[in-house]
N, C-alpha and C positions, 0 to 999 in steps of 0.2 A: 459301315465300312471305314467310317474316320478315324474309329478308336483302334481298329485293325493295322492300317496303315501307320499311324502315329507310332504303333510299338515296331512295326518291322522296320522303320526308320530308322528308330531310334537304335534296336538292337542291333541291327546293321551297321551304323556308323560305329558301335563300339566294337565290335568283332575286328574291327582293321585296326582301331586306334587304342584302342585303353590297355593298362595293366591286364594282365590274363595270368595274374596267381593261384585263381581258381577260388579266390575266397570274396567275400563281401559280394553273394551273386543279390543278396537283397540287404538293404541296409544293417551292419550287425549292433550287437545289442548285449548289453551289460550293466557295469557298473565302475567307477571311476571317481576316486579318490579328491581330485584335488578340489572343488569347488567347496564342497564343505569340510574337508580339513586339511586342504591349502599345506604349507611346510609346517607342523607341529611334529617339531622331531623332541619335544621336552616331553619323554616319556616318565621321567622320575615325577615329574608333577603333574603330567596328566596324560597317564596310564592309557586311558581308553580309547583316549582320543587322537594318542599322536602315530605319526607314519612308521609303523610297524609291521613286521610280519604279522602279529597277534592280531592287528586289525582288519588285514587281506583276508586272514583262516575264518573269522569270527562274521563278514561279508557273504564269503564263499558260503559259509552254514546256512545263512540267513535264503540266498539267493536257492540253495539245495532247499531247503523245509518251508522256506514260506511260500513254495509255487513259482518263483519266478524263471528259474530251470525251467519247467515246463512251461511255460508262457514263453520261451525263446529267449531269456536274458543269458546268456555264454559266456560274457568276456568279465575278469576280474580286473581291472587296471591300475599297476600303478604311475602315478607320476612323478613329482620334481620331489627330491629332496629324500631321494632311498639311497643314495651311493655316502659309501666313503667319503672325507674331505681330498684324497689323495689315491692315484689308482696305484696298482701294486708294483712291486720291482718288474715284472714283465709288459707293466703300460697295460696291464689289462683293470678295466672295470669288477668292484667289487660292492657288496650291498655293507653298508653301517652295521658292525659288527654286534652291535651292543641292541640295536633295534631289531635288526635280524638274522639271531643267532645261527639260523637252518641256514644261513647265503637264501641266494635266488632259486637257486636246483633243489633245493628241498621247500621253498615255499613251491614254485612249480608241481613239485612232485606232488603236494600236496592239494592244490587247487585244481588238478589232474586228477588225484586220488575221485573226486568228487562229480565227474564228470564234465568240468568247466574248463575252462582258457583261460591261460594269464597273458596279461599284457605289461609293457614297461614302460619307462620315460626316456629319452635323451634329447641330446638338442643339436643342431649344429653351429658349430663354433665353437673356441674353448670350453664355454661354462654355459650353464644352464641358467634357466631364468633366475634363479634363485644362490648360483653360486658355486655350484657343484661340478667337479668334472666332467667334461663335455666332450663329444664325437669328432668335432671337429679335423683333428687331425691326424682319427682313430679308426674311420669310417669301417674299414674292413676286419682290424682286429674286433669290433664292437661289434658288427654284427655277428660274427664265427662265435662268439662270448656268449650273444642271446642266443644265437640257434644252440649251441651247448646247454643252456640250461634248460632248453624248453620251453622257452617264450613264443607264441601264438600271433601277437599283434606288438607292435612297436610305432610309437607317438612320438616324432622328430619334432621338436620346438624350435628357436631358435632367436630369440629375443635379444641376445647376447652379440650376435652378428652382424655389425654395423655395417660394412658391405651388402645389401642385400640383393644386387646384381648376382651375387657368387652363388646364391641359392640353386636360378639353374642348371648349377653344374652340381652344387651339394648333394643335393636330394635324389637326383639320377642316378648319380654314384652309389648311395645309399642302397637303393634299389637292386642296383646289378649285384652288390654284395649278397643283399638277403636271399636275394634268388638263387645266387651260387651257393647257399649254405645244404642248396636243396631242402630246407624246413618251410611248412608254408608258414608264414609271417604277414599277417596282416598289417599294412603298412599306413601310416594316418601322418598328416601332413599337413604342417602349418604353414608350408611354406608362401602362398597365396595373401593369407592376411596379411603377412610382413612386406610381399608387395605392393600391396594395396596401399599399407599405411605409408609405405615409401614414396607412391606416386608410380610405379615401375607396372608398365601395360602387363598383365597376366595372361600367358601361353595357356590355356588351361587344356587343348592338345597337349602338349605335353605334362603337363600336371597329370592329365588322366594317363596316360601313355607308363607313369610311375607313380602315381598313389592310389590307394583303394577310397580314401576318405582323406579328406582336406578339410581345414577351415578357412573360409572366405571374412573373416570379420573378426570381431574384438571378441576377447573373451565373456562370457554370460557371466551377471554379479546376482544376487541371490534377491534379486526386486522386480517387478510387474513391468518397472520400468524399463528394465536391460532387455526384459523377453519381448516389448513393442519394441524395441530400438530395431532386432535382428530382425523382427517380423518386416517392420518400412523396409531395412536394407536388401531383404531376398526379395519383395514386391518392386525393390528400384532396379534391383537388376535380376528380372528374372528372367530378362531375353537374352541373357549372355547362360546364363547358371541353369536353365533348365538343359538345353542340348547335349550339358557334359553328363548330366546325372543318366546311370545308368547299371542294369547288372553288372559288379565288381567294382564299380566309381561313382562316389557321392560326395554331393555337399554337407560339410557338416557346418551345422549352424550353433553347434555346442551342446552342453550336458542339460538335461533334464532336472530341471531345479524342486520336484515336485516330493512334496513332504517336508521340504527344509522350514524354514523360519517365514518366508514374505509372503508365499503365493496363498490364496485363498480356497478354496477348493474348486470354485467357476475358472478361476485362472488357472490353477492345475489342470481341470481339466482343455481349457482352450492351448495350452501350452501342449500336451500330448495331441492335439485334433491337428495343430499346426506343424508339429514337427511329424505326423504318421503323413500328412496332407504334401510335405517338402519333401519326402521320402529321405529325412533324416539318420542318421545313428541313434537309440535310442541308448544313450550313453546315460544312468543316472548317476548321480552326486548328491547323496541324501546319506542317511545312516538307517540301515536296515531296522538296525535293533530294536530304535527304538520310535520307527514312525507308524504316525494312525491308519485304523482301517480304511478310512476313505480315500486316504491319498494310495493307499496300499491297494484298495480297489482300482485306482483308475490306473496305475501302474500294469496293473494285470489286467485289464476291459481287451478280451481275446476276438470284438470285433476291431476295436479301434488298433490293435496288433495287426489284425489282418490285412487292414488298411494301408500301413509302415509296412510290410510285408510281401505285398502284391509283388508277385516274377516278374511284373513288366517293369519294376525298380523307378517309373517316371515321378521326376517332381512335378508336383503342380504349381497352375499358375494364379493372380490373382486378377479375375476375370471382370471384376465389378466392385464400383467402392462409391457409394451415396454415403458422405458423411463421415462416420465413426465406424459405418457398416462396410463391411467387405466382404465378398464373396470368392473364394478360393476352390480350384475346380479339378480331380486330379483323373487323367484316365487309368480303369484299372483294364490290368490282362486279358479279363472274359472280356470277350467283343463287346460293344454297348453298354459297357458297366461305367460308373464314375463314382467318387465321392468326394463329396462339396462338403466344404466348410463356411458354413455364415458364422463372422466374427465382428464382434460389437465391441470395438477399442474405447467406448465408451462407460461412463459411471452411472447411466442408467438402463433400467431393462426397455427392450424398443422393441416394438413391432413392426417387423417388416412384410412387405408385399411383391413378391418380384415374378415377373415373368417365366413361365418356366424358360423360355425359350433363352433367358439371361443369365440361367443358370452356371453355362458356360459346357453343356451336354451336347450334343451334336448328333440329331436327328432328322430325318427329312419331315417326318411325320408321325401321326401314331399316337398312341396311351404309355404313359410310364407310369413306376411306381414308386413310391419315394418311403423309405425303410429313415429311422429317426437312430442312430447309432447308442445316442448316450442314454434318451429317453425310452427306448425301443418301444417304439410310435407307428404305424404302420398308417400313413397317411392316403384317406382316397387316390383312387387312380385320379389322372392329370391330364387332359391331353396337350401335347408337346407344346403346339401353335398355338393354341387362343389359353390356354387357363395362364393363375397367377397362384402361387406358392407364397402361406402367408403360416406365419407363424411368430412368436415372441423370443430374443435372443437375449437370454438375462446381460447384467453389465459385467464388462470384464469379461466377455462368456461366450462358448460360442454353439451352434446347431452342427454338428456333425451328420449327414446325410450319404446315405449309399443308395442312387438311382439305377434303375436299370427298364428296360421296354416291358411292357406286358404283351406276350405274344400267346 
């Protein structure tokens, strides 16, 4: 009955209060540019690697042929650093002529062509993070611009915007624009962190009320260390952060670093357990082309998708923490279902022993079954009350578990 109740709460409160564009009913899921090639707009020196049309087409292919279309990856995104230095005689936004020749309406058409979605960057305030013409004072020609081309999702930044009071009002704005373009527009919002780091109490009613996806926190850097950093922050507040997360409104805790340069392949994988566990975006920032099968495997692991997936959209929480060890607990849709994540913030492998009943599953009584996600392990039955759940969480690394009653 807990796990029952927990979701018609949950979906309950968002029916009155959240965005209702009809998109982002479970966290979505793609690919996005900036984490690993950040502004490289020097295409004459390095072709392949900088913020291009050539680069979004050659993405798109990768995500079409290498399975991740079928695995649920959808959104192609771009961010900071695709526009012109200068919008045109009309004040309208246009893409760097030189980097993408086709404009925005023929990369669209073309990442369309393929079955996928495109996404964009803007900010609000003048200029973008990085320098670029900005929304700010455009809000409504700039959206009518993206619905025109066929933009999908749109990523409002806003680091430029010393004011950060004014957000409130920004990003609502934004909103009613996109809405009125009648295009759905997945709409993803910074505006939260910039509170945050301002000190300014966060409305997140209202944040959900206008964004489908938010970030609460600092941008993710390509090290083991940035992905524990977000991990603590969503465990410090995850009595304020779980209520909002919901079908069509999510936390995002940022992109998926997995295949890049730092992570290991146990931290790859604990970084996909944690972010399917927070009921995340699974937004990657890697380079298709040219990453390995294992990372490439755990990218596409279509139980731990299922997990990021669950209709009941709930983040989980983190239930238990001995040490280095923590235990993260999330309820899914099927009544009596859950899946846990034991995570080992530590540099050696440890064996732990924990109560089922600590698990953070909520049963009166009974036998459950405990399915091993990464390892697929089918672990003896358990009964609820007296047994103890013991197994080894390598370092860096975590146990991913799907529980459910045996009846």
């Amino acid at each position: 009955m807990w796990a029952s109740a927990v979701l018609l709460v949950l979906l309950g409160s968002f029916g009155a209060n959240a965005l209702d564009n009809g998109l982002a009913r479970t966290p979505p899921m793609g690919w996005l540019a900036w984490e690993r090639f950040r502004c490289n707009v020097n295409c004459t020196a390095d072709p392949k690697n900088c913020v291009s049309e050539k680069l979004f087409m050659e993405m798109a292919d990768r995500l079409v042929e290498d399975g991740y279309k079928d695995a649920g990856y959808e959104y192609v995104n771009i961010d900071d650093c695709w526009m012109a230095k200068q919008r045109d005689a009309n004040n309208k936004l246009y893409a760097d002529p030189e980097r993408f020749p086709s404009g925005i309406k023929g990369l669209a058409d073309y990442i369309h062509s393929k079955g996928l979605k495109l996404g964009i960057y803007t900010a609000y305030g003048n200029f973008t993070c990085q320098g670029y013409p900005a929304s700010g004072m455009h809000l409504e020609l700039d959206a009518q611009t993206f619905a025109e081309w066929g933009v999908d999702m749109l990523k409002m930044d806003g680091c430029k915007q010393m004011d950060r009071h004014t957000m409130k009002k920004g990003y609502p704005q934004m909103t009613k624009y996109l809405n009125a373009t009648g295009r759905p527009i997945l709409f993803s919002c910074s505006w939260p962190d910039y509170e945050r780091g301002a000190g300014i109490p966060i409305n997140y009613t209202l944040v959900a009320e206008n964004c489908n996806i938010w970030r609460n926190y600092v941008d993710i850097q390509d090290s083991w260390q940035s992905v524990l950093s977000i991990i603590d922050y969503y465990a410090k507040e995850q009595d304020t952060l779980v209520p909002v997360a919901g079908p069509g409104n999510f936390n995002d805790p940022d992109m998926l670093i997995i295949g890049d340069f730092s992570l290991s392949v146990e931290q790859a994988k604990a970084q996909m357990a944690m972010w399917a566990i927070l009921a995340a975006p699974l937004l990657m920032s890697n380079d298709l082309r040219t990453i390995t099968p294992e990372y490439r495997d755990i990218l596409l692991n279509k139980d731990v998708i299922a997990i990021s997936q669950d209709n009941a959209g709930i983040m989980g929480k983190r239930v238990l923490q001995k040490g280095k060890i923590q235990v993260w607990t999330k309820p899914l849709a099927a009544v009596f279902q859950y899946a846990t994540t034991i995570f080992n913030g530590g540099n050696a492998p440890t064996n732990v022993s924990i109560p089922v009943r600590d698990l953070g599953t909520n049963y009166d009584t009974g036998t459950i079954h405990i399915h091993d996600v990464w390892r697929q392990i089918e672990y003896p039955n358990l009964n609820y009350l007296y047994d103890v759940f013991s197994t080894t969480v390598n370092s860096n690394g975590v146990v991913l578990l799907h529980i459910f009653p045996v009846v």
